[in-house]
MIVEX-366563 format. One record per atom (N, C-alpha, C, O, CB): residue in three letters; y, x, z. Coordinates in pm, 1 decimal, m for minus. Atoms other than C-alpha are relative to their C-alpha. Glycine has a CB too. Layout:
N
{pt 'Ala', {Y, X, Z}}
...
***
This chain:
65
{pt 'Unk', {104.6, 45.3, 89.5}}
{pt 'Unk', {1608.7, 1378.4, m587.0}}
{pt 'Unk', {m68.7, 122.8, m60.4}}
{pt 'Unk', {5.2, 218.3, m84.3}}
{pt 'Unk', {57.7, m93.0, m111.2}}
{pt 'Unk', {48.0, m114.0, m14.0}}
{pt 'Unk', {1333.0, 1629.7, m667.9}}
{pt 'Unk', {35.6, m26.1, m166.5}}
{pt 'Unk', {61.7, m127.8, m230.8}}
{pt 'Unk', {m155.1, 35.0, 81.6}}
{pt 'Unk', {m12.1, m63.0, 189.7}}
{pt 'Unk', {1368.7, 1803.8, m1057.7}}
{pt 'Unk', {m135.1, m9.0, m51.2}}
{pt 'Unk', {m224.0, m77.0, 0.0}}
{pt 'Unk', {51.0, 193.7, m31.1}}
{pt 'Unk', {133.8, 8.9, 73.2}}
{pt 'Unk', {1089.7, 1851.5, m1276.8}}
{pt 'Unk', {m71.9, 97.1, 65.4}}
{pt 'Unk', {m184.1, 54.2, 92.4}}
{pt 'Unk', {0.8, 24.1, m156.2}}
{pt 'Unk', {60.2, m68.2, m45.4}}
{pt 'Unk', {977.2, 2140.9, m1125.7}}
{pt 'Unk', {m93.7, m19.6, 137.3}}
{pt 'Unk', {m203.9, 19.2, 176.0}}
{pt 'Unk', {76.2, 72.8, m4.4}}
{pt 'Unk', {97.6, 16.2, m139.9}}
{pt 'Unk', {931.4, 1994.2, m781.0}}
{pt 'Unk', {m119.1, m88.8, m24.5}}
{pt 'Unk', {m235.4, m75.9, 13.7}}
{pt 'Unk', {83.7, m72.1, 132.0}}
{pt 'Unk', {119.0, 138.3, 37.1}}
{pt 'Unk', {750.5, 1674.0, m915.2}}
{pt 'Unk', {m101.0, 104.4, m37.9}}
{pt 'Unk', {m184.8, 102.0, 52.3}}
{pt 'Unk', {40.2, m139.5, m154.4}}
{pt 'Unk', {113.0, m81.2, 10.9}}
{pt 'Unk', {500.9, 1955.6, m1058.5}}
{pt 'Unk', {m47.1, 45.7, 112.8}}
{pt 'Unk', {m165.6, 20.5, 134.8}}
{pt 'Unk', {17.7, 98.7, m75.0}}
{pt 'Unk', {59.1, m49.3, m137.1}}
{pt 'Unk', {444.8, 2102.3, m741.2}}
{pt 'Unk', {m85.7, m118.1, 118.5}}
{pt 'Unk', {m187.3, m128.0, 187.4}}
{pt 'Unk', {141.3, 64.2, 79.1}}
{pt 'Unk', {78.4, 90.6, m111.0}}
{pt 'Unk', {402.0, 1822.6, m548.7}}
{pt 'Unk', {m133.7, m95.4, m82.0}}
{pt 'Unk', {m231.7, m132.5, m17.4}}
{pt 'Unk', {132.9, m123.8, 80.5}}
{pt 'Unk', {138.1, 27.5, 5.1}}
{pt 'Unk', {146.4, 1670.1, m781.9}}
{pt 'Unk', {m140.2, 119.1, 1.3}}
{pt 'Unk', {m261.9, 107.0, 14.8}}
{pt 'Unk', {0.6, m74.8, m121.9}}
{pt 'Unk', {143.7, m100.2, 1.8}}
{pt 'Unk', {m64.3, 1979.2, m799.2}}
{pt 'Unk', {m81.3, m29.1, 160.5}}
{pt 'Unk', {m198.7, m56.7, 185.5}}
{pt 'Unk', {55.8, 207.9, m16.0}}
{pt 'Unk', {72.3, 11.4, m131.5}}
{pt 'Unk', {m46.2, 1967.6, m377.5}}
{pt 'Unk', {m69.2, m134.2, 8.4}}
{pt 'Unk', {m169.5, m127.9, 79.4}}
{pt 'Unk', {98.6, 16.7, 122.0}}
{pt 'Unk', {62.2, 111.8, m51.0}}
{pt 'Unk', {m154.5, 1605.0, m368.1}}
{pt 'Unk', {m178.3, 13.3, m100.2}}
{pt 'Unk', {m289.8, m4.7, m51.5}}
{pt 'Unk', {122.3, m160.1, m37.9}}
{pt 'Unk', {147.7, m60.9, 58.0}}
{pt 'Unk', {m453.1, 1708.2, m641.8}}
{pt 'Unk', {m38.5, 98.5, 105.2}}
{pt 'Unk', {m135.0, 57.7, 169.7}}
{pt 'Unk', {7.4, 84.7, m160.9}}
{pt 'Unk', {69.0, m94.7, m82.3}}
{pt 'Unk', {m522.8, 2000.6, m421.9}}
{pt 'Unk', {m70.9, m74.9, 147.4}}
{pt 'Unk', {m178.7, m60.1, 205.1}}
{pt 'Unk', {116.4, 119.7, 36.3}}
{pt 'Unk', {83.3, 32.2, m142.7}}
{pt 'Unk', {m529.4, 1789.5, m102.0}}
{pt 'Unk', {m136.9, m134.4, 15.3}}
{pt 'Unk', {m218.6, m142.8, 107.1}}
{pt 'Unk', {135.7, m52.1, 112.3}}
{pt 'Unk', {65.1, 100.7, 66.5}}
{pt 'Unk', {m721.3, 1479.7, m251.8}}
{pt 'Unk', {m120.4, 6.5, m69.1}}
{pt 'Unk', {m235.8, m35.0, m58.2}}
{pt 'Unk', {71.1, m40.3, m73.5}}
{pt 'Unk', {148.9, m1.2, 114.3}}
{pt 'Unk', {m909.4, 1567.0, m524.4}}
{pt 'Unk', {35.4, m82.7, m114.4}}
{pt 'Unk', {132.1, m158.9, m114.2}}
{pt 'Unk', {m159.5, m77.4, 68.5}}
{pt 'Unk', {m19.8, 75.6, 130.5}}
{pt 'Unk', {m930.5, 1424.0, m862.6}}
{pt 'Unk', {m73.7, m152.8, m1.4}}
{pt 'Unk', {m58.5, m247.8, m78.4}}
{pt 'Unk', {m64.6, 95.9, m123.5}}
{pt 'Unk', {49.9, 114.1, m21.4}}
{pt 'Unk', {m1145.8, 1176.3, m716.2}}
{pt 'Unk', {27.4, m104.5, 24.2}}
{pt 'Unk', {m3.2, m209.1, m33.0}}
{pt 'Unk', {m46.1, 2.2, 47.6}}
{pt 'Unk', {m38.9, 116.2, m80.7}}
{pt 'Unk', {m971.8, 988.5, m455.6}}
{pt 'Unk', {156.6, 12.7, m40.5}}
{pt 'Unk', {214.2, m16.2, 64.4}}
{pt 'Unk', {m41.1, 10.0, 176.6}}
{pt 'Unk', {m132.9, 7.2, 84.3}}
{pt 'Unk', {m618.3, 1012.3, m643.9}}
{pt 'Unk', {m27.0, m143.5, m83.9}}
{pt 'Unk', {77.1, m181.9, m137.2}}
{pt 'Unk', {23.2, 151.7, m114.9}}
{pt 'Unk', {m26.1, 179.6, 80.9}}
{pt 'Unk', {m677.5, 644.7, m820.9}}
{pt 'Unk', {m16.6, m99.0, 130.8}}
{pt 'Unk', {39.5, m199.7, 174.0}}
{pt 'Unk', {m159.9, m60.6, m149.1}}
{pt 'Unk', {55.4, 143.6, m153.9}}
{pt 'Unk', {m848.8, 480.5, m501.1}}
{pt 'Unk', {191.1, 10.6, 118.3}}
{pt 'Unk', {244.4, m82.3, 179.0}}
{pt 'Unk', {m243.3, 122.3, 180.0}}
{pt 'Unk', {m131.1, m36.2, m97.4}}
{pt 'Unk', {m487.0, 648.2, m295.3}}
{pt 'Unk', {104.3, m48.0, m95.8}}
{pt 'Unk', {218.9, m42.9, m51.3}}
{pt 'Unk', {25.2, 178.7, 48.4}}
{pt 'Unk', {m105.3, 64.6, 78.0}}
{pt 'Unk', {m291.3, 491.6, m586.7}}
{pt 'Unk', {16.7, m124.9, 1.2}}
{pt 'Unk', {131.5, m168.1, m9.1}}
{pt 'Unk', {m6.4, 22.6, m115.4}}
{pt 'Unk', {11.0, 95.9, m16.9}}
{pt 'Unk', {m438.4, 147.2, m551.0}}
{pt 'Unk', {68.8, m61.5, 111.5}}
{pt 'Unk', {122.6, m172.1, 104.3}}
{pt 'Unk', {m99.6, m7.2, m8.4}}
{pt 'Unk', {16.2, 34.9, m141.5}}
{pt 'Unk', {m389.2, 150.8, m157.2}}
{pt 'Unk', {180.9, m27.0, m15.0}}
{pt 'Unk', {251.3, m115.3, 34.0}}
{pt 'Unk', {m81.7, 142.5, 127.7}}
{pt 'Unk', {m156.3, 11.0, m16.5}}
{pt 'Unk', {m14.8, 238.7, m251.6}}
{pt 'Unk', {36.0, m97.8, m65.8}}
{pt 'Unk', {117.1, m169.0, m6.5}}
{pt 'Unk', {83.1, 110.1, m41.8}}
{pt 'Unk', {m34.4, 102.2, 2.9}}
{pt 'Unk', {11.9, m10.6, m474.5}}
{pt 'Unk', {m21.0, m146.3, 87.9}}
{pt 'Unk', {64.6, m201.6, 157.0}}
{pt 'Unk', {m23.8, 3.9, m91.1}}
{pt 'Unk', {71.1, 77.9, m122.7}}
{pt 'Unk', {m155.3, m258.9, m277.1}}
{pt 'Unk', {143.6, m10.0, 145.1}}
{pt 'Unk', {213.7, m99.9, 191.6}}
{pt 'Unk', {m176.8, 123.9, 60.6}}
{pt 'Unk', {m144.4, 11.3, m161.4}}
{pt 'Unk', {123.2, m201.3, 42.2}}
{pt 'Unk', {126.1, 8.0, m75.6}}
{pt 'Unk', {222.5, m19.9, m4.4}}
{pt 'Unk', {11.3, 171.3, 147.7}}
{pt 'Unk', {m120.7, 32.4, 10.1}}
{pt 'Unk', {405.4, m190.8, m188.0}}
{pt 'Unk', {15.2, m163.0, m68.6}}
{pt 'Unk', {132.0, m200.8, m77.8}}
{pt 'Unk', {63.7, 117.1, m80.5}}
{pt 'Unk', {33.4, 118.0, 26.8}}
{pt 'Unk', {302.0, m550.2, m322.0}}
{pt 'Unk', {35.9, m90.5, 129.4}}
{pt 'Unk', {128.2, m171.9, 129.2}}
{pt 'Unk', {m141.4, 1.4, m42.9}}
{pt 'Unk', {0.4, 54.5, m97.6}}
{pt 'Unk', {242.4, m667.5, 28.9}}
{pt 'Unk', {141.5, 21.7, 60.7}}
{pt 'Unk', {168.2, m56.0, 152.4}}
{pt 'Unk', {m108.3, 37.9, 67.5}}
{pt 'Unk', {m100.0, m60.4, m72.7}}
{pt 'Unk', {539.7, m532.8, 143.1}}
{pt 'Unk', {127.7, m87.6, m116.3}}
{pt 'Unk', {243.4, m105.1, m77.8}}
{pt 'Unk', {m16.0, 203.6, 8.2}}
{pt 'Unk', {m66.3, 28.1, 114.4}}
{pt 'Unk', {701.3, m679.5, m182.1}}
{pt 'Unk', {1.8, m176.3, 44.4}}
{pt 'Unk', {100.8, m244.2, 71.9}}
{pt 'Unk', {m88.0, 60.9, m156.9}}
{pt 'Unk', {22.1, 138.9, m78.2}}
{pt 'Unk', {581.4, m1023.7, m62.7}}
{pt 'Unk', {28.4, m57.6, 124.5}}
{pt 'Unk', {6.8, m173.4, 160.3}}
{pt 'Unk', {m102.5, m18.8, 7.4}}
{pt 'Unk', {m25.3, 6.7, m139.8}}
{pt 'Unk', {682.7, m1001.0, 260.5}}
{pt 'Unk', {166.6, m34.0, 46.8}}
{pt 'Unk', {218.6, m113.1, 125.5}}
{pt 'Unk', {m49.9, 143.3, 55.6}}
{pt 'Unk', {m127.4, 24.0, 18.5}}
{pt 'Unk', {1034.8, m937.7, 180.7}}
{pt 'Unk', {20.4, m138.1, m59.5}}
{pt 'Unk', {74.5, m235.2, m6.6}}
{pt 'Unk', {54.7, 103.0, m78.0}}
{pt 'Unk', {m11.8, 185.1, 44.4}}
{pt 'Unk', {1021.3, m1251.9, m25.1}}
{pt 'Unk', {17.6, m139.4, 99.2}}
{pt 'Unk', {105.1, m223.2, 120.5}}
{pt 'Unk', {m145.7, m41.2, m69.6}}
{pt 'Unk', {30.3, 111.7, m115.7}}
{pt 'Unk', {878.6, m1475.5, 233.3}}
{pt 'Unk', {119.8, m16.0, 64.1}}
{pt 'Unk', {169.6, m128.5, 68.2}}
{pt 'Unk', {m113.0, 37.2, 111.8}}
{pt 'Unk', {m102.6, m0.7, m116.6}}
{pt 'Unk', {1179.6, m1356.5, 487.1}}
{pt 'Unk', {91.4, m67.1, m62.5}}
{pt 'Unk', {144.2, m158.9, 0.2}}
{pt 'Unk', {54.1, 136.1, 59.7}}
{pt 'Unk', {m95.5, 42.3, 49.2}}
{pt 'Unk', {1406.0, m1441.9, 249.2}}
{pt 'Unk', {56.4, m88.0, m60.7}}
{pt 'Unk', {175.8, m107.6, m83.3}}
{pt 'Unk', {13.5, 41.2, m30.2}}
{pt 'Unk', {26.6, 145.1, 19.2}}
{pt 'Unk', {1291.1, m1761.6, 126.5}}
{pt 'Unk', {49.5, m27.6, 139.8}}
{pt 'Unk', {170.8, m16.7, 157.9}}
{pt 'Unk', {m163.0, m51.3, m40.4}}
{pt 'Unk', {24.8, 30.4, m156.3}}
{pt 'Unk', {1242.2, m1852.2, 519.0}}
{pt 'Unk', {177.8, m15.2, 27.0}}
{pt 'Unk', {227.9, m124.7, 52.5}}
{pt 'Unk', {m101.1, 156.9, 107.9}}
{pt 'Unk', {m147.6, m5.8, m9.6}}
{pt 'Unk', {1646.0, m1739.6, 545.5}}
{pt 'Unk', {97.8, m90.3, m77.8}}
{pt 'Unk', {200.0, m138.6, m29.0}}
{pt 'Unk', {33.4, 124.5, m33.4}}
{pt 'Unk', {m76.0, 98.1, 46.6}}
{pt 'Unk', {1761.5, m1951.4, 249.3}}
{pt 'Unk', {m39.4, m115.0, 27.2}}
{pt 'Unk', {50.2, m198.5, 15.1}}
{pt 'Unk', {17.7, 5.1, m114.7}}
{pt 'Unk', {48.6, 137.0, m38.4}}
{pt 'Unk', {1591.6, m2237.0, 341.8}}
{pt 'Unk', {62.2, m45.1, 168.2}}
{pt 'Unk', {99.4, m161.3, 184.7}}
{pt 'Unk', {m185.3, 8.1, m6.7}}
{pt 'Unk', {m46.8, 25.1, m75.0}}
{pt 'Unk', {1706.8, m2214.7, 693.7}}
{pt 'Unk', {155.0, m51.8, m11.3}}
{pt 'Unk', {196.7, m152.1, 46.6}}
{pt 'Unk', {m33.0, 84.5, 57.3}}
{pt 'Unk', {m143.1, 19.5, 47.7}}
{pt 'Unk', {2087.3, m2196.4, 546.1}}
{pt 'Unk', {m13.4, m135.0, m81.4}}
{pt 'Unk', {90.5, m198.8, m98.3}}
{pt 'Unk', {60.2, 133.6, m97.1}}
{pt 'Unk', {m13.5, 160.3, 101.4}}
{pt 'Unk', {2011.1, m2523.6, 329.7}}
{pt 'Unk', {m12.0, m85.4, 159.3}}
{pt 'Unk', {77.5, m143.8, 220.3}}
{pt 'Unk', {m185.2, m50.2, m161.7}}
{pt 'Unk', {13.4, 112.5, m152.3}}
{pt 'Unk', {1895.5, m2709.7, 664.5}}
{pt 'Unk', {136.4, 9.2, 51.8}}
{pt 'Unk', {217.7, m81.1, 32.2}}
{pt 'Unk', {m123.5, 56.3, 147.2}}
{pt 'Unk', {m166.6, m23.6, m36.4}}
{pt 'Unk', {2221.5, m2588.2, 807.5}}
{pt 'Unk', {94.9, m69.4, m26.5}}
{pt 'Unk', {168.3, m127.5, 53.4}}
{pt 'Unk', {54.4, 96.7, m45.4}}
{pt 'Unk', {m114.6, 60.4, 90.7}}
{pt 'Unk', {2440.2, m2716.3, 501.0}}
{pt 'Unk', {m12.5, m136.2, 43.5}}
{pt 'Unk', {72.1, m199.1, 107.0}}
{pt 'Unk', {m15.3, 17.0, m170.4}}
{pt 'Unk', {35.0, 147.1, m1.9}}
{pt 'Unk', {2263.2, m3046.8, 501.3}}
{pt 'Unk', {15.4, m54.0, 173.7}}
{pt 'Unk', {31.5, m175.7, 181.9}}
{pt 'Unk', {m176.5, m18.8, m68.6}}
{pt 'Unk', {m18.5, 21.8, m115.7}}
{pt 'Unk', {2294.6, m3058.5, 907.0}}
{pt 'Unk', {145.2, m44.2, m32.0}}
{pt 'Unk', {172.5, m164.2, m36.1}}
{pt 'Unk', {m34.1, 112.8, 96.7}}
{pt 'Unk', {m93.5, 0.9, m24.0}}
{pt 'Unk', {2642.9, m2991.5, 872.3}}
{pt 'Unk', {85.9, m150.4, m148.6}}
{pt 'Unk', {196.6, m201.9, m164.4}}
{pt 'Unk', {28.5, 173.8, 12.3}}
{pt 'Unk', {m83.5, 121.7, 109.0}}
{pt 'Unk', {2700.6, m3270.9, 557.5}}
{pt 'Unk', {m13.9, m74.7, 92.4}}
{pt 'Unk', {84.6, m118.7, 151.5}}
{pt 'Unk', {m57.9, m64.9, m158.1}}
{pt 'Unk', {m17.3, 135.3, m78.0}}
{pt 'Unk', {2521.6, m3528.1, 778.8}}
{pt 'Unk', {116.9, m23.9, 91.0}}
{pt 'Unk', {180.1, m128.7, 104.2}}
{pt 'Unk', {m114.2, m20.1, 84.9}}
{pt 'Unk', {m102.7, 21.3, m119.9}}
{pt 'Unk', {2762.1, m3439.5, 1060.2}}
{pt 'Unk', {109.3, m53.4, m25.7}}
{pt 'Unk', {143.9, m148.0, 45.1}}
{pt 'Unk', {39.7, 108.5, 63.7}}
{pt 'Unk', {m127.8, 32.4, 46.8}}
{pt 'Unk', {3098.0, m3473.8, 863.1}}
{pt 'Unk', {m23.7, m151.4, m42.8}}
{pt 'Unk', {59.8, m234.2, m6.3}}
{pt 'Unk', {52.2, 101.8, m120.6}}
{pt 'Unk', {22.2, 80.2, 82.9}}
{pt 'Unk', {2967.0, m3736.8, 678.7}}
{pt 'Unk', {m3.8, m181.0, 123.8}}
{pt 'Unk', {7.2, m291.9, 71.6}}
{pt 'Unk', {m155.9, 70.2, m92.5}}
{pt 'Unk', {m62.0, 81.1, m90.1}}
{pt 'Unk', {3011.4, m3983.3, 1017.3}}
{pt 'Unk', {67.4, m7.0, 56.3}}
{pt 'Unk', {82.9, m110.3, 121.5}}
{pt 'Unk', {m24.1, m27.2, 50.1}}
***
């Protein structure tokens, strides 16, 4: 995990390679894909418990005659 020192360094290089300009619009984009990416995981994992409920309920009906 970087120290304080590196975190300084590396924001100066991303100002240096960027600009002061496009540093909010390259912050958005990141938020933006970690959202999507945030939602995505969700979905799968809804999708997974819901498959495991069908399952349960398969397997009640079955016993259940």
């Amino acid at each position: 995990m970087p120290g304080g020192g590196e975190w300084i360094f590396i924001l100066i290089a991303i100002l240096l390679l960027f600009g002061g300009r496009k540093i909010p619009e390259l912050m958005r984009g990141i938020g933006r894909g970690m959202r999507e990416f945030s939602d995505a995981k969700n979905n799968v994992k809804n999708e997974i418990e819901e498959g495991m409920k069908e399952k349960d309920i398969k397997k009640e009906e079955q016993t259940a005659r």
